[in-house]
C-alpha positions in Angstrom: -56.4 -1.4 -151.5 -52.8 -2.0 -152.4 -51.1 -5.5 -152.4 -50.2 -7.1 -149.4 -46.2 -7.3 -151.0 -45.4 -4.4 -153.2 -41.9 -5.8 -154.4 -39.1 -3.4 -156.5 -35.4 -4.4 -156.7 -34.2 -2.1 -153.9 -37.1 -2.3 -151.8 -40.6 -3.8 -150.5 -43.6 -3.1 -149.0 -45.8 -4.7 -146.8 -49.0 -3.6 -146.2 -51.1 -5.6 -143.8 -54.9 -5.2 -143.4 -57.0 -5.8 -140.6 -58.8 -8.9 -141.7 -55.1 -10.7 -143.4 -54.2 -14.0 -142.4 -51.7 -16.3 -144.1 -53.4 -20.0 -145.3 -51.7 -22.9 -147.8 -49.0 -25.2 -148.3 -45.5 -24.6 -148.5 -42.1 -26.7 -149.8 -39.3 -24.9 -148.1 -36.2 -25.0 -150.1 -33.2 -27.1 -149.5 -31.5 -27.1 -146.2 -28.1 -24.3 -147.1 -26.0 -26.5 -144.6 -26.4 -29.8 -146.2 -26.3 -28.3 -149.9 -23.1 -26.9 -149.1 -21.6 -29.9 -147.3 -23.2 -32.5 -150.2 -21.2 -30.4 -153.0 -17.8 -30.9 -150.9 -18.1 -34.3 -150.4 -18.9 -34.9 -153.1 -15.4 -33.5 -154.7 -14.1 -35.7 -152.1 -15.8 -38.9 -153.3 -15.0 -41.4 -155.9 -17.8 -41.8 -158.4 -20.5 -39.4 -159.0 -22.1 -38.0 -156.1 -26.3 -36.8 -157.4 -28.2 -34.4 -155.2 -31.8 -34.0 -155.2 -33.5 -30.9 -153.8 -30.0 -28.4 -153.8 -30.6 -25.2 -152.7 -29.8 -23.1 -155.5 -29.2 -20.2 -153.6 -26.5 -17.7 -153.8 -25.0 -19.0 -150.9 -24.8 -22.8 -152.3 -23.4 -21.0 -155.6 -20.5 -19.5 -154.6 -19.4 -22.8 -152.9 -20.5 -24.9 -156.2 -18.3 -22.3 -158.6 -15.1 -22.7 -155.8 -15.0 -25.9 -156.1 -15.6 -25.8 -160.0 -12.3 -23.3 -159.9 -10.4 -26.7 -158.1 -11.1 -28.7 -160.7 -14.4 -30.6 -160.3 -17.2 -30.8 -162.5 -21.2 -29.7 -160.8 -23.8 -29.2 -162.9 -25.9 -26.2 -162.7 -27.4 -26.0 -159.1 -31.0 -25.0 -161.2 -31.0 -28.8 -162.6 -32.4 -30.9 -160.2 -31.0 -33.5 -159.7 -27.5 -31.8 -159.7 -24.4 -34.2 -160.5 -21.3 -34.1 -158.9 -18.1 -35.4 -160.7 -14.8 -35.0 -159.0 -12.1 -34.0 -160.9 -8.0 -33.7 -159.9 -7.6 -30.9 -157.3 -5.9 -27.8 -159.0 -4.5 -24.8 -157.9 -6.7 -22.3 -159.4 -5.2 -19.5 -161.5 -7.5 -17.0 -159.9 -9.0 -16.1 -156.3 -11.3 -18.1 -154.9 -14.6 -15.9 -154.1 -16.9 -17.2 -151.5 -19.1 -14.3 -151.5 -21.4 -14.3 -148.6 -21.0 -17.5 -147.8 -19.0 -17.7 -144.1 -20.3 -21.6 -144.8 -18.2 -21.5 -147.9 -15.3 -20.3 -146.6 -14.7 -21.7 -143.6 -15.1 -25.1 -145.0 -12.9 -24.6 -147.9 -10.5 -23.9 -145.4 -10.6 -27.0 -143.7 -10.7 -28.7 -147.7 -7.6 -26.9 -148.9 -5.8 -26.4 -145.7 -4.1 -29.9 -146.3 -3.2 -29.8 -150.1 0.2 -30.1 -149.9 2.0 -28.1 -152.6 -0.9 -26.1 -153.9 -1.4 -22.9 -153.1 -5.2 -21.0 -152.6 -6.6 -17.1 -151.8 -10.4 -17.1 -150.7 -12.1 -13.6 -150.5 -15.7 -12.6 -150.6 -18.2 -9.2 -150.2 -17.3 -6.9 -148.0 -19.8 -8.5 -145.1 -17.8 -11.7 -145.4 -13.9 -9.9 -145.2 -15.5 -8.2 -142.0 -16.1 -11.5 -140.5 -14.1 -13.4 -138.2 -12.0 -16.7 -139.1 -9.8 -17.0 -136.1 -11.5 -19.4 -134.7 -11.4 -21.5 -137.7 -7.6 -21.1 -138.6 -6.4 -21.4 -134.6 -7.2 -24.9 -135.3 -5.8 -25.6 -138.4 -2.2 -23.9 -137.7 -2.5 -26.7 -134.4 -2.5 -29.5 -137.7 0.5 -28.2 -139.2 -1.9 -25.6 -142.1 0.0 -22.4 -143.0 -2.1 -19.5 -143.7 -2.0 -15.8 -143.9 -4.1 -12.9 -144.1 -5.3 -9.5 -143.0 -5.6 -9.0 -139.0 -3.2 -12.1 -138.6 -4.7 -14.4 -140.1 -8.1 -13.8 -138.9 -10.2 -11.7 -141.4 -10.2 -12.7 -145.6 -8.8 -12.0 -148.1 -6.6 -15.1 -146.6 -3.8 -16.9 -148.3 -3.5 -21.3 -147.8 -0.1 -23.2 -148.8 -1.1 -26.8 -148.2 0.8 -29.0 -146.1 1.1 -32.2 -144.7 -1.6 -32.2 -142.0 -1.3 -34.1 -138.3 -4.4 -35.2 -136.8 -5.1 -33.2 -133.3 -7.9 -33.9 -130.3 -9.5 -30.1 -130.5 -11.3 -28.5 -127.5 -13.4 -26.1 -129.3 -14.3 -22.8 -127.0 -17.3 -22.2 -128.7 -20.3 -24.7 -130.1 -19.7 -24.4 -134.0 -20.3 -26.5 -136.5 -18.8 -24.6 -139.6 -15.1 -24.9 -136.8 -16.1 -28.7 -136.4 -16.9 -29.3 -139.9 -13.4 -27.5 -141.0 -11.2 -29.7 -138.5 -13.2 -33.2 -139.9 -12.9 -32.1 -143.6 -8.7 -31.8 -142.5 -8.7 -34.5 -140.7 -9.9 -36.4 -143.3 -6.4 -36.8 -145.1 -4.9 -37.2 -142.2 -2.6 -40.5 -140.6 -4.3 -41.1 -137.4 -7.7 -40.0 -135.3 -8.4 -36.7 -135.6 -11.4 -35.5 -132.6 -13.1 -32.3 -132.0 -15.0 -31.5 -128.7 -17.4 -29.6 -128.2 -19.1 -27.2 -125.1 -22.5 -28.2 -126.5 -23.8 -29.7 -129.5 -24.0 -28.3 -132.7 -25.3 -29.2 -136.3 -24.4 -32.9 -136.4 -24.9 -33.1 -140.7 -21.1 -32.9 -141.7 -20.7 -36.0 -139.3 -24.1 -38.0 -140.7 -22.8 -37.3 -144.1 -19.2 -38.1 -143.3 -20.7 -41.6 -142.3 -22.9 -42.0 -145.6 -19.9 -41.8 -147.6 -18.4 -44.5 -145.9 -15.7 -42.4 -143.3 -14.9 -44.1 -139.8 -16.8 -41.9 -137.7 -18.4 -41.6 -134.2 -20.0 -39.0 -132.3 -21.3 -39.0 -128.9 -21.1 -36.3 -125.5 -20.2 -33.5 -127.7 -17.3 -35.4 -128.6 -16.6 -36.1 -132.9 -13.5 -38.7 -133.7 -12.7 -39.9 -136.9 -10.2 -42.1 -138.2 -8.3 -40.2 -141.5 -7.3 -42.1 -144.4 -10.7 -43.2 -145.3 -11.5 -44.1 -149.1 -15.2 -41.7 -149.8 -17.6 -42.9 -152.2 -20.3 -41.1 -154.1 -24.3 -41.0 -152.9 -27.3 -40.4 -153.9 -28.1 -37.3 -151.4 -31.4 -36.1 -151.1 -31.5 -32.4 -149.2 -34.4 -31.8 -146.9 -36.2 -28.4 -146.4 -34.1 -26.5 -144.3 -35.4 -25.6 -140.4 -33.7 -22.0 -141.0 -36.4 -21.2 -143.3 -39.2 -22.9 -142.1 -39.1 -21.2 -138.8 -40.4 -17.9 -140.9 -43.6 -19.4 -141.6 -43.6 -21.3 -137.9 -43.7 -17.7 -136.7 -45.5 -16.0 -139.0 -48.7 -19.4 -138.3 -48.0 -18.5 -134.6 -48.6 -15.0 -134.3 -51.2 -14.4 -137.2 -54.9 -14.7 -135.8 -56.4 -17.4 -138.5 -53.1 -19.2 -139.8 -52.8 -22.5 -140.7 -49.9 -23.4 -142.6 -48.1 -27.0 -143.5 -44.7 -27.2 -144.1 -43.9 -30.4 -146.3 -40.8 -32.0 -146.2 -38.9 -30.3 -143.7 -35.3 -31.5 -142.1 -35.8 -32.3 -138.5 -32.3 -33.1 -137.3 -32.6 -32.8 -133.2 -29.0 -30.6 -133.6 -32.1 -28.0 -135.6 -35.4 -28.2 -133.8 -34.5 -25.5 -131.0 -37.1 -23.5 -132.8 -39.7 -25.9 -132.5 -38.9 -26.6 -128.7 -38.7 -22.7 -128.1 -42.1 -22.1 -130.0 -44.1 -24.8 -128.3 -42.6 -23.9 -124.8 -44.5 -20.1 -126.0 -47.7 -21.8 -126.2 -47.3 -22.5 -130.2 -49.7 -24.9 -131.9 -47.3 -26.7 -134.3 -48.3 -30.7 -135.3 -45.4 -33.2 -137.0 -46.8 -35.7 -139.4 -45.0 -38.1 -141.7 -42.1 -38.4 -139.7 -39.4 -40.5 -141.6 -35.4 -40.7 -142.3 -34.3 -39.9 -146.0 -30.7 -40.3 -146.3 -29.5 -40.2 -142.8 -31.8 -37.2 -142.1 -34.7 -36.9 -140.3 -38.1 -35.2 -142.0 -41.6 -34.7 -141.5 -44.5 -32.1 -142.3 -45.2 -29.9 -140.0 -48.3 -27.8 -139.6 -48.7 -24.7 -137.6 -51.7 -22.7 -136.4 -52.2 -19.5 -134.6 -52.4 -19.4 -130.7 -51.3 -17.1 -128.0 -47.9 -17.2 -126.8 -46.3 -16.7 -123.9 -42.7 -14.8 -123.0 -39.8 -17.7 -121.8 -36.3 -17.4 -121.1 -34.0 -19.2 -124.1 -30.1 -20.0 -123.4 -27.2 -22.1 -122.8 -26.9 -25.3 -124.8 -29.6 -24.4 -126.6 -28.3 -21.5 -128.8 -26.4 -23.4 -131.2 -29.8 -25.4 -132.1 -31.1 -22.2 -133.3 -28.1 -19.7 -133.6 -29.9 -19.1 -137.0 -33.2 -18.4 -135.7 -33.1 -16.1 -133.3 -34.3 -13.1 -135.5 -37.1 -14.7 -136.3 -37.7 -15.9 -132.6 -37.7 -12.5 -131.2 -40.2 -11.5 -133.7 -42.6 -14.1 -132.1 -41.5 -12.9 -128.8 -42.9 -9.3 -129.8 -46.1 -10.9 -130.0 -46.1 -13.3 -126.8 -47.4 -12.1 -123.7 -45.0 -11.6 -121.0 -41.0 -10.5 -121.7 -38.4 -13.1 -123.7 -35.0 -13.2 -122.6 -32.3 -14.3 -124.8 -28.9 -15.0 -123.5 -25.8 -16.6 -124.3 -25.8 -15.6 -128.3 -23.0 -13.0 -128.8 -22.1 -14.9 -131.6 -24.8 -13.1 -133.5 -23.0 -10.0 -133.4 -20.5 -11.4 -136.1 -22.9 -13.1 -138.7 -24.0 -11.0 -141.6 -24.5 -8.2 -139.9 -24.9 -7.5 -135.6 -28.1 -9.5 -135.5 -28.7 -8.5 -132.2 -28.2 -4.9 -132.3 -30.3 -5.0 -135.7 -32.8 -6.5 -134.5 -33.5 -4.5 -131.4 -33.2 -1.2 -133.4 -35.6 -2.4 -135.8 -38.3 -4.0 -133.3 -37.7 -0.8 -131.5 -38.6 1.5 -135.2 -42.2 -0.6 -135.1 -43.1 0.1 -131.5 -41.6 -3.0 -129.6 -39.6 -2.5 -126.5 -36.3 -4.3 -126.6 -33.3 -4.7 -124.0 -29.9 -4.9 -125.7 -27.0 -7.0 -123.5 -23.5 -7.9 -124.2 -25.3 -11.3 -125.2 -28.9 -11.4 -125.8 -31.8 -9.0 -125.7 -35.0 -8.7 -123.6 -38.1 -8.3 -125.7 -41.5 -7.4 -123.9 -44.0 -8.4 -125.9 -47.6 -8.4 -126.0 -48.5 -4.8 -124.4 -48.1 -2.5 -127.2 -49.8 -2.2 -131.1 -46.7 -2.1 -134.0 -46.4 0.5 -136.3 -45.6 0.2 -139.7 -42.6 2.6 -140.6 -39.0 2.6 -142.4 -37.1 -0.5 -141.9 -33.5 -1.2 -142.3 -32.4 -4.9 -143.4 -28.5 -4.4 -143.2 -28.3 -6.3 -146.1 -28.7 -9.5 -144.1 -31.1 -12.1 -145.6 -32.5 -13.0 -142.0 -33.0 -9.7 -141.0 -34.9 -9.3 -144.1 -37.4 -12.2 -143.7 -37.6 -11.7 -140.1 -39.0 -7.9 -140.0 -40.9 -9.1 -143.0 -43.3 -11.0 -140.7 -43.4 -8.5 -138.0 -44.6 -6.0 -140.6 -47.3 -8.1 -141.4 -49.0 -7.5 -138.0 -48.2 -3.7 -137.7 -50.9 -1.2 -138.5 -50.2 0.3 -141.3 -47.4 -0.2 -144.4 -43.7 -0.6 -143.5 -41.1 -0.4 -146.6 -37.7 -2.4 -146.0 -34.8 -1.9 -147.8 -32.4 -3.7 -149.6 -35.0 -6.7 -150.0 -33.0 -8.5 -152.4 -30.5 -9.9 -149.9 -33.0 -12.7 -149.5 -31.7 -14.4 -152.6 -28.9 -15.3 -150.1 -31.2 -18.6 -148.8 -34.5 -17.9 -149.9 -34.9 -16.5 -153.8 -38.4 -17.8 -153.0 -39.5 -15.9 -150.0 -41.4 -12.8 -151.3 -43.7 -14.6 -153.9 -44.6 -17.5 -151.2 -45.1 -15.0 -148.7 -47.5 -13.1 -150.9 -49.3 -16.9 -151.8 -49.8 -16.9 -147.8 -51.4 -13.7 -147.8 -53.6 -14.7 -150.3 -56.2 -17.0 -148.6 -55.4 -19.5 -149.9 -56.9 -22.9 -149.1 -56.0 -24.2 -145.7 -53.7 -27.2 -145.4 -56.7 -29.8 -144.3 -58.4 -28.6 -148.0 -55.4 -28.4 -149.7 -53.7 -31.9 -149.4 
């Protein structure tokens, strides 16, 4: 019988058996949102800033070389820990390239937007030119940033001549952190209060940093204000296990007869457990232990088991605590009895690729029947046997991952190609998801 993971460089395979179940102990890597915002501030900082537990991810790479092309000194992201040493801000000779990283860019704009006197041009692949940055630059251009590119202004390769920024009081249209995080990181060198508001919360770890390296800032009601001016100082940061890509296991434990898998170490930041709320509403059986605060952040372990799920309705406030997720989520909801209706998250049709449209092709490829909408899909789940077939990733990492696990429960192999677009956020993924398949010990014999 073949492997479970037949891996090449332009594709893989899965082929599930009848008897396969997924057993051990996982260390998730670094949280990609907290990497990326631990590098930047620490350029901001005075001192050396030392980071243990960076994702080394492409991602995290692209912003860690930017920042090297500004003049700051990181090493290697592979060292562990990594040490940050800011340098003077330059204006780099060549264009900045931010890859795939909308994190990367986004941010930087929020970093450079206020350099007065130096001027900047961020690219990346051709996913990230694609993507929007309106909503990102509307509110910079309100503080006084000049900046230019294709579409207006709104899609990269984009051009920054810093100025002298003015604080503003922001109503954001849309929940975002990567918009809030790029108004702070302006605000920053700005004389006066700078605040963003918010239609719901989002990812709150800009503003917990922010405070660790000593800024004056508050947050509370989906309102963010910070005083500008304030002197940074370098930390010791330690980066917990990111949510994003934990919930692949979550959902692989929860839908895989004979599962039982611990997660160790895993960031638990309430603005990032709508997976966990959305899973145990389903019927999941998922277990925190070890719940403690490292660095401002919230971890624990978390174990999950396989149980029968149920279909729920997800929406509203609660899309930006698992934007991220959703791929993965409708996967479970193929698998829970019932139908799963997901609203509110057009904002996955501009990520990587059209999450929802790819995932409702793809589900529909293995034998799953999916409604599309404007802004969400319908997923009835639990009535009909997958079949393993062709499966197209888009070149998204979370597409990637996502179909991965639904293969596993289809009868018989499914090949998906390109695979290596996980090295986006997970290098990791298909050698711990072929230890899973393994048998290995369970969690209870293992630690």
């Amino acid at each position: 019988m073949p492997a479970p993971i037949q891996l090449t460089p332009q594709w893989v395979q899965i082929n599930p058996s009848s008897d396969l179940t997924l057993r051990g102990t996982v260390a998730v890597p670094g949280d990609k949102s907290i990497s990326h915002r631990a590098l930047m501030l620490g350029c901001l900082a005075q001192g050396t800033t030392t980071i243990t537990g960076i994702l080394p991810s492409a991602d995290p790479q692209s912003t860690a070389q930017c920042l090297r092309d500004l003049g700051h000194e990181i090493s290697p992201l592979t060292a562990d820990p990594v040490l940050v040493q800011p340098g003077e801000w330059r204006e780099p000779l060549q264009v900045l390239d931010c890859g795939n990283s909308g994190t990367t860019m986004r941010l930087l704009l929020g970093l450079l937007a206020g350099r007065a006197g130096q001027f900047f041009c961020l690219t990346g692949d051709d996913s990230l030119r694609g993507r929007p940055m309106q909503r990102v630059v509307t509110p910079l251009r309100q503080m006084g940033a000049e900046i230019w590119g294709r579409q207006g202004g709104t899609r990269a390769p984009l051009a920054v001549q810093g100025q002298v920024l003015k604080p503003i009081a922001y109503d954001s249209p849309i929940a975002s952190a990567q918009v809030k995080s790029a108004i702070l990181l302006a605000g920053l060198g700005c004389d006066g209060i700078t605040q963003v508001r918010e239609p719901a919360p989002s990812r709150d770890h800009t503003e917990r940093m922010l405070r660790a390296f000593g800024a004056d800032i508050t947050w509370e009601h989906g309102t963010v204000t910070l005083q500008g001016g304030a002197v940074l100082r370098g930390q010791s940061v330690v980066v917990p296990g990111d949510m994003s890509s934990a919930a692949f296991w979550l959902v692989a434990g929860a839908i895989t007869p004979g599962a039982d898998i611990l997660l160790t170490n895993v960031g638990v930041n309430p603005s990032r457990t709508g997976i966990l709320e959305v899973l145990e509403a389903m019927g999941a059986q998922i277990t925190c232990h070890n719940q403690r605060m490292v660095a401002g952040e919230p971890l624990a372990d978390i174990r999950v088991q396989y149980s029968a799920l149920e279909g729920v309705a997800v929406g509203g406030a609660l899309i930006p605590r698992l934007i991220d997720e959703i791929p993965i989520l409708t996967v479970a909801a193929a698998f829970a009895q019932g139908k799963t209706v997901i609203r509110d998250a057009a904002e996955l049709r501009v990520k990587e690729s059209d999450r929802l449209t790819a995932m409702a092709t793809q589900l529909t490829r293995l034998g799953v029947m999916v409604e599309e909408h404007p802004d969400g899909l319908t997923i009835h789940g639990g009535s009909q046997s997958l079949m393993g077939t062709e499966l197209q990733t888009y070149d998204d990492h979370r597409i990637a991952m996502a179909l991965a696990i639904a293969a596993l429960r289809a009868q018989g192999a499914s090949r998906l190609a390109p695979a290596g677009c996980v090295q986006i956020s997970y290098p990791q993924f298909w050698e711990t998801l072929q230890q899973l398949c393994q048998n290995n010990p369970t969690p209870s014999d293992a630690v």
